[in-house]
C-alpha positions in Angstrom: 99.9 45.9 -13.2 96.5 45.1 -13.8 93.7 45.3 -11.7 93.5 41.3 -11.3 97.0 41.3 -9.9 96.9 43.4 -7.9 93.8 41.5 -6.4 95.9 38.0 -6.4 98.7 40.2 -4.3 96.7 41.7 -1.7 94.9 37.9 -1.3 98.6 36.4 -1.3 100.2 39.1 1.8 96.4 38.8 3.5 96.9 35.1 3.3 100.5 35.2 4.4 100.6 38.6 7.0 102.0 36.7 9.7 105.2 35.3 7.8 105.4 38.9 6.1 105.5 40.7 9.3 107.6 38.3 11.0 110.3 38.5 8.2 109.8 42.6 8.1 110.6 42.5 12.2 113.7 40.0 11.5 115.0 41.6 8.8 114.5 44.9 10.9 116.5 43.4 14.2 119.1 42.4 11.7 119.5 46.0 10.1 119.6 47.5 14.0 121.9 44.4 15.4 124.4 45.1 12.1 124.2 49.2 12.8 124.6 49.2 16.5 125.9 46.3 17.8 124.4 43.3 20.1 124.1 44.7 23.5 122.3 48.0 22.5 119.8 45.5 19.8 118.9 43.5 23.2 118.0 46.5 25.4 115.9 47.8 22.4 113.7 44.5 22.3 113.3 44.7 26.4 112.3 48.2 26.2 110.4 47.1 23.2 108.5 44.2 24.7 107.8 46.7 28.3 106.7 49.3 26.2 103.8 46.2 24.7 103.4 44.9 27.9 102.3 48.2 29.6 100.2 49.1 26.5 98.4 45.7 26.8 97.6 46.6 30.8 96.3 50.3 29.0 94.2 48.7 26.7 92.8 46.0 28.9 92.3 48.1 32.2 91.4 51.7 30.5 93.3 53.3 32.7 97.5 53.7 32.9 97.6 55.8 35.9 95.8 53.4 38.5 98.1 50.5 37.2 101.0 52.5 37.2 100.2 53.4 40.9 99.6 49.7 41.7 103.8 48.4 40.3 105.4 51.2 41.3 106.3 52.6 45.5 105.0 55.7 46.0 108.7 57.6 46.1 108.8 56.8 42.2 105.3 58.6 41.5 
């Protein structure tokens, strides 16, 4: 491949990153629904979207411990 392609393909994906990914992560859920079944594939994607969801509050607040304080009773700590 010469060095123009290459150039054209990263414009094309840069262009395009959010069908890409989005394809990737179906394609993904497909393989994981196929190899273990539809149940376990769900409870993946809900631990999957907690796991975002507390990393968002971790970004956004600077500090996991005090939010974790603040959703969870004191006998869970």
């Amino acid at each position: 491949m010469d060095k123009n392609m290459k150039e054209d393909l990263l414009i094309i994906i840069y262009n395009n990153k959010g069908k890409i990914l989005g394809g990737l992560i179906g394609f993904l859920f497909g393989i994981i629904f196929l190899v273990v079944g539809f149940f376990k594939t769900l409870l993946i994607l809900i631990c999957t979207i907690i796991g975002y969801f507390l990393g968002s509050r971790w970004d956004i607040e600077g500090n996991l411990k005090k939010f974790l304080d603040r959703i969870l009773p004191p006998q869970l700590r």
